[in-house]
C-alpha positions as CSV (number, residue, x, y, z in Angstrom):
1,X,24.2,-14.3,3.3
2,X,22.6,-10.9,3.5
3,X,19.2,-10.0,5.3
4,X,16.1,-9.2,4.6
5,X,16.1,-5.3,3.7
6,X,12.3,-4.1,4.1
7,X,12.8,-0.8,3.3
8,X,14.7,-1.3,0.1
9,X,12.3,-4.1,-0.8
10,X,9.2,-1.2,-0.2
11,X,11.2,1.6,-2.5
12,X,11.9,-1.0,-4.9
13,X,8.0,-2.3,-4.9
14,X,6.9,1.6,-5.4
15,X,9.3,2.2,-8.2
16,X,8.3,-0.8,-10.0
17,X,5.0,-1.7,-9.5
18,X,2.3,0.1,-11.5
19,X,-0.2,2.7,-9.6
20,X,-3.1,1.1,-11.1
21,X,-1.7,-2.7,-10.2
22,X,-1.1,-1.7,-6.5
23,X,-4.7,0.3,-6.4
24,X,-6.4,-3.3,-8.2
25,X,-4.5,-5.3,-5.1
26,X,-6.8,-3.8,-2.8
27,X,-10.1,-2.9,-5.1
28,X,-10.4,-5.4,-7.3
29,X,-11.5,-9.3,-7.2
30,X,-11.5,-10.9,-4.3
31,X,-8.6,-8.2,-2.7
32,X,-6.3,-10.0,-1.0
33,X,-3.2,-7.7,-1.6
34,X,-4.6,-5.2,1.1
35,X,-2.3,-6.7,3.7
36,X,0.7,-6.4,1.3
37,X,0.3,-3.0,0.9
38,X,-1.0,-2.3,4.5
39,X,2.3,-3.6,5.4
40,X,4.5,-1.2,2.6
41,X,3.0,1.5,3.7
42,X,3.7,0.6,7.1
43,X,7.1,-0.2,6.0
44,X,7.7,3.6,4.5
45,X,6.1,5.1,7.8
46,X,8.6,3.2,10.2
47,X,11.9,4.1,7.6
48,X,10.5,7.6,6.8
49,X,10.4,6.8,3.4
50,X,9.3,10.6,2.3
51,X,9.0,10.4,-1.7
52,X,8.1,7.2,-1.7
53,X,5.0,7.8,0.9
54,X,3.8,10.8,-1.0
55,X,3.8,8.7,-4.1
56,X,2.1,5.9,-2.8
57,X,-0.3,8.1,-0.7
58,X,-1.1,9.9,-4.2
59,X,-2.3,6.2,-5.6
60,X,-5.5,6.3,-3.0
61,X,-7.4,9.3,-3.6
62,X,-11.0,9.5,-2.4
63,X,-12.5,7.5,-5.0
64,X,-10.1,4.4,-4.2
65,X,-10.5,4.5,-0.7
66,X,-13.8,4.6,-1.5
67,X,-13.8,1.4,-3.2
68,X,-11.6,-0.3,-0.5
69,X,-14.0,0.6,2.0
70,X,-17.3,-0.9,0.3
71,X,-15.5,-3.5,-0.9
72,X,-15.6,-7.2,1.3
73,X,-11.9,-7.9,1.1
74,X,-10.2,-8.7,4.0
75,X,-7.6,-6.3,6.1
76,X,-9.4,-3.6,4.2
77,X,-9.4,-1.7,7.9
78,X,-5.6,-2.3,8.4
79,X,-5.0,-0.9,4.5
80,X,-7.1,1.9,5.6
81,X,-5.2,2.6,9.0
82,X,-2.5,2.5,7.6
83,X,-3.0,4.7,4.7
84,X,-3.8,7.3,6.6
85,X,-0.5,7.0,7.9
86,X,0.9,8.5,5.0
C-alpha cells in the first residue's frame, strides 16, 4: 500500500483544477474551500514547488484577494497567510 503523496496530490490539483474553480473555492458562496487551498499552497511552500507556486500565486491577483478579504468565509486569514507565502 503506498502513502499519501502531498506534494504530488498539490501539482496534480494545480494542473487540473481550473484557475477560475480554485479562485470560486475561496470567493464565492459560502467559501468553504479556503482551507483546501490554504493548505496547497502551504503544501507547494514546504516542497518548494516553484512553477506550480507561481501559477497558483498568479490565480489571486488584487482583485481576488480583494474578494476573499470582504468576504465572511471562514479561514479566509489562513488562505491569506498563506498566499502571501507564495
Amino acid at each position: 500500500m503506498k502513502s499519501w503523496d502531498a506534494s504530488k496530490f498539490a501539482s496534480t490539483f494545480v494542473d487540473i483544477i481550473p484557475p477560475k474553480t480554485a479562485v470560486a473555492m475561496c470567493s464565492d458562496g459560502e467559501r468553504n474551500g479556503s482551507f483546501v487551498i490554504a493548505a496547497l499552497c502551504e503544501t507547494l511552500v514546504k516542497n518548494n514547488k516553484k512553477a506550480e507556486k507561481q501559477k497558483v500565486k498568479s490565480w489571486f491577483g488584487e482583485k481576488e484577494k480583494a474578494a476573499i478579504e470582504e468576504g465572511g468565509g471562514r479561514g479566509k486569514l489562513l488562505l491569506l497567510e498563506t498566499l502571501a507565502l507564495l
